[in-house]
C-alpha positions in Angstrom: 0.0 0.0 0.0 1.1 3.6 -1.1 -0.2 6.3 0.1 0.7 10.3 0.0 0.0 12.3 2.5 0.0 16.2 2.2 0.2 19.2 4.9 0.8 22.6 5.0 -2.3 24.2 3.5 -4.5 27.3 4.4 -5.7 30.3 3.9 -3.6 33.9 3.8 -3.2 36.8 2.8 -1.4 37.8 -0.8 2.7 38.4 -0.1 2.8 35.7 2.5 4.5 32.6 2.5 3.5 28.7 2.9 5.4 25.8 3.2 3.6 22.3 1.9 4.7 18.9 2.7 4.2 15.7 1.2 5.3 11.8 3.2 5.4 9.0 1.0 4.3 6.2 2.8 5.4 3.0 0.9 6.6 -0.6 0.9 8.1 -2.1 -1.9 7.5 1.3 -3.6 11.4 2.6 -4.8 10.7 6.7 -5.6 11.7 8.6 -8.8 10.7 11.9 -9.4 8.4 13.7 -6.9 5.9 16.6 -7.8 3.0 19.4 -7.1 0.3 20.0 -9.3 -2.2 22.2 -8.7 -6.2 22.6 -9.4 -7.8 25.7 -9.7 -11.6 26.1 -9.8 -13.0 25.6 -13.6 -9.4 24.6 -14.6 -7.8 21.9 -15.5 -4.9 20.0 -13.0 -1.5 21.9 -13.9 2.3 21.0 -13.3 3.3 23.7 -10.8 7.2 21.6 -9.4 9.2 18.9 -9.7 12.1 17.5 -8.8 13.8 14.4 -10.0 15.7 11.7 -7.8 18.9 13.7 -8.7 17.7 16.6 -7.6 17.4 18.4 -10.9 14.0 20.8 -10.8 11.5 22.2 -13.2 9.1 25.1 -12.8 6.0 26.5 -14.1 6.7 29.5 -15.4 4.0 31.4 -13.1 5.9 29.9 -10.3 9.7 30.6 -11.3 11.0 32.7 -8.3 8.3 32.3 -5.9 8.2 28.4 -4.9 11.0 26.4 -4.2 10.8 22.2 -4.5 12.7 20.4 -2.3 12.9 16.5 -1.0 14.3 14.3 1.8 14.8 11.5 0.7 15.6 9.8 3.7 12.3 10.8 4.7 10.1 9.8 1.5 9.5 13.5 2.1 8.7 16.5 -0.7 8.5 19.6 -0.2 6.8 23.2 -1.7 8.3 26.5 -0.1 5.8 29.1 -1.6 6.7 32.5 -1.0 5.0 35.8 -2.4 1.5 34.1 -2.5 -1.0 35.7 -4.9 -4.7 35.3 -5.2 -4.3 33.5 -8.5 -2.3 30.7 -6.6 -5.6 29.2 -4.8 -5.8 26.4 -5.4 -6.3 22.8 -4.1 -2.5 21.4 -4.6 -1.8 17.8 -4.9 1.6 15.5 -4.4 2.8 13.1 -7.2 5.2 10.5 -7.0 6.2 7.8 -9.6 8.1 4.8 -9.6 8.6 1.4 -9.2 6.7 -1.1 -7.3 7.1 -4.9 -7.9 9.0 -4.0 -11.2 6.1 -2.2 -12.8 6.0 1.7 -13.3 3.1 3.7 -11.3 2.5 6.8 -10.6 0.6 7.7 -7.1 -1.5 11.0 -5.5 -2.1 12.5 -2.7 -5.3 13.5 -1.6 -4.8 17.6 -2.1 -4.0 20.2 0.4 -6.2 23.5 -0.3 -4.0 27.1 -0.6 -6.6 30.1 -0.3 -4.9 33.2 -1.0 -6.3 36.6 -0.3 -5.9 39.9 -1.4 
């Protein structure tokens, strides 16, 4: 059983900062890359970070300098430093990690933190 569990949501005000948390739980599960999406209302799921096992990131663009990916490995652990919060960041944001279990390639989700941000 895999499962990804997600903290670190809430609701504040535009310019602040939040910093969102994501535990893979796993057995048998061996992690590759780790990553945030994010859902606004009436739009579709979007690629907002991720970070590979290497460490090498990728941004959306509406992101770049503002959030910051990071991961413990050692923990099963990623993480989303958001700074500089606007209003057009709500959103609920969900974890992503892929892999290997049992030999196959899979893909899991968490169940979605919520970020309100007002102005």
């Amino acid at each position: 059983q895999v499962q990804l569990v997600e903290s670190g949501g809430g609701l504040v005000q535009a310019g602040e900062s939040l910093r969102l948390s994501c535990e893979v739980s796993r057995s048998r599960f061996t992690i590759n890359a780790m990553g945030w999406y994010r859902q606004a209302p009436g739009k579709q799921r979007e690629l907002v970070a991720q970070i590979s096992i290497a460490g090498s990131t990728n941004y959306a663009d509406s992101v770049k300098g503002r959030f910051t990916i990071s991961r413990d490995n050692a923990k099963n652990t990623v993480y989303l430093q958001m700074n500089s919060l606007k209003p057009e960041d709500t959103a609920v944001y969900y974890c992503k990690a892929d892999g290997l279990l049992v030999g196959v390639w899979v893909d899991y989700w968490g169940q979605g933190t919520r970020v309100t941000v007002s102005s």
